[in-house]
N, C-alpha and C positions, 0 to 999 in steps of 0.2 A: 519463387520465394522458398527460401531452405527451410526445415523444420527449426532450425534455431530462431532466425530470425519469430517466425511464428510464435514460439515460446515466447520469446523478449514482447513482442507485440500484446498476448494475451496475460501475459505477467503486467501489464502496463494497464492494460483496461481492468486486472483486478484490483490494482493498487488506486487505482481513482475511486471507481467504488468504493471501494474500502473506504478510504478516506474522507467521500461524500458521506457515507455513513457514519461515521462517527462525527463531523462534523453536524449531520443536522441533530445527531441524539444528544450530541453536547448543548446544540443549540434552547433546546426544550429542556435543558436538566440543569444548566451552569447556575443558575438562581438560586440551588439547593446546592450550595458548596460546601460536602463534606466529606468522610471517609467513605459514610455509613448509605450514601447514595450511589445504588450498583447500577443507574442507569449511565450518571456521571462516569464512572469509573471503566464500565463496558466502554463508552463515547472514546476515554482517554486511550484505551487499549486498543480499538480500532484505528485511530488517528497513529499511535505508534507503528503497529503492524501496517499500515497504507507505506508508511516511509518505509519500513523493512523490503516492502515487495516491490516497493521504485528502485531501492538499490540493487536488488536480486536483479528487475529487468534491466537494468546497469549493464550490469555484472555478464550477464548473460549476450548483451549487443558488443562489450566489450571483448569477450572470448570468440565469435563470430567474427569479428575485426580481424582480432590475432590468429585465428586459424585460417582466414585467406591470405596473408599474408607471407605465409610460411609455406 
């Protein structure tokens, strides 16, 4: 296993977490739907950032593709 793939691999297990997290702190907080609720708002920024780091390990299985390729 090359260090990229690796990367891609641990890039993927942080993005689930990631994403379990804000999913269950949404879960406990969505009842108080407002600005001014920075548990809410943490939840939504973890849920964003989860997706960000799916597409980085994307990104990264992608260029491993293309560089055996070549």
């Amino acid at each position: 296993m090359n260090n990229e793939k690796k990367a891609a691999d641990m890039l993927k297990w942080m993005a689930w977490t990631t994403t379990i997290i804000g999913a269950l702190l949404m879960a406990f907080s969505v009842s108080d739907f407002r600005s001014e609720n920075f548990t809410l708002m943490v939840s939504i920024g973890f849920l964003i950032a989860g997706m960000n780091i799916f597409l980085l390990s994307t990104v990264f299985r992608l260029m491993n593709i293309r560089k055996q390729q070549v």
